[in-house]
LUMDO-714847 format. One line per 10 residues: number of its first residue (from 1); for each residue x, y, z of C-alpha. Coordinates in nm, 2 decimals. Each point is the difference from the previous one (the first is absolute). Layout:
NUM = X/Y/Z  ...
This chain:
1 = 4.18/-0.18/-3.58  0.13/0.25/-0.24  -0.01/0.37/0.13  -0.29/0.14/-0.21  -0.17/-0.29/0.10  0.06/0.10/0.39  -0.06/0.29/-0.08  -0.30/-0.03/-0.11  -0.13/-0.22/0.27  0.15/0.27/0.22
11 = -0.28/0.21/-0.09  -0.27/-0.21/-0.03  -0.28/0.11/0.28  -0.02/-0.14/0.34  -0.34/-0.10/0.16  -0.07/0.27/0.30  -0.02/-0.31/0.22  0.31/-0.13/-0.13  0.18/0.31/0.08  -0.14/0.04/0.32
21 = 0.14/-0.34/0.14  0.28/0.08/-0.17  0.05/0.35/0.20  -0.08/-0.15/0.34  0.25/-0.29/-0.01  0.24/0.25/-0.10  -0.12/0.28/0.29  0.03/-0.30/0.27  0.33/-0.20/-0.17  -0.15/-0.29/-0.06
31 = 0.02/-0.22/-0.27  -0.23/-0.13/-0.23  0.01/-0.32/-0.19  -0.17/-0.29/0.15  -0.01/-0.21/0.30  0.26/-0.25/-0.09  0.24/0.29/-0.16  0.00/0.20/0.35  0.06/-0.30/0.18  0.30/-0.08/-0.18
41 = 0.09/0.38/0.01  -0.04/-0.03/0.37  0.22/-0.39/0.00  0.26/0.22/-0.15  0.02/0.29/0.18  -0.07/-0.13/0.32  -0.24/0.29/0.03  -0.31/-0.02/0.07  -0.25/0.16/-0.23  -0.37/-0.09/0.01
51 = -0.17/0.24/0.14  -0.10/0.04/0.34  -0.15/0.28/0.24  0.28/0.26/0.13  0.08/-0.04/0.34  0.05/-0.37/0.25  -0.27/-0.25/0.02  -0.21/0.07/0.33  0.05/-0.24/0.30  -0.27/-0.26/-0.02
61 = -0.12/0.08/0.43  -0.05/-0.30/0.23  -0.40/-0.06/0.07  0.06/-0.06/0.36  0.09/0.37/0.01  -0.28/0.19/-0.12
């Protein structure tokens, strides 16, 4: 791609809900691409990065004591 033609798709318009996924991944650090590109992000790594709730997974409680 030559540089005028970056440029111009540089300033091309973005849809508002285009730009709004593209400001929350970047507010939470999280990538976007798809499913099979974050999985091989994450093979690389060694980091997970799917996202998940913050905070550790609730202790399933034993039935005989409630």
């Amino acid at each position: 791609m030559s540089g005028d033609h970056y440029q111009h798709y540089c300033k091309q318009d973005v849809a508002v809900s285009e730009n709004i996924f593209i400001s929350e991944r970047l507010e939470s650090n999280r990538l976007t691409g798809s499913n099979k590109f974050i999985d091989e992000i994450e093979r690389r790594t060694g980091v997970r990065l799917e996202y998940a709730k913050p905070g550790r997974p609730r202790k399933e409680q034993d039935k005989a004591y409630k």
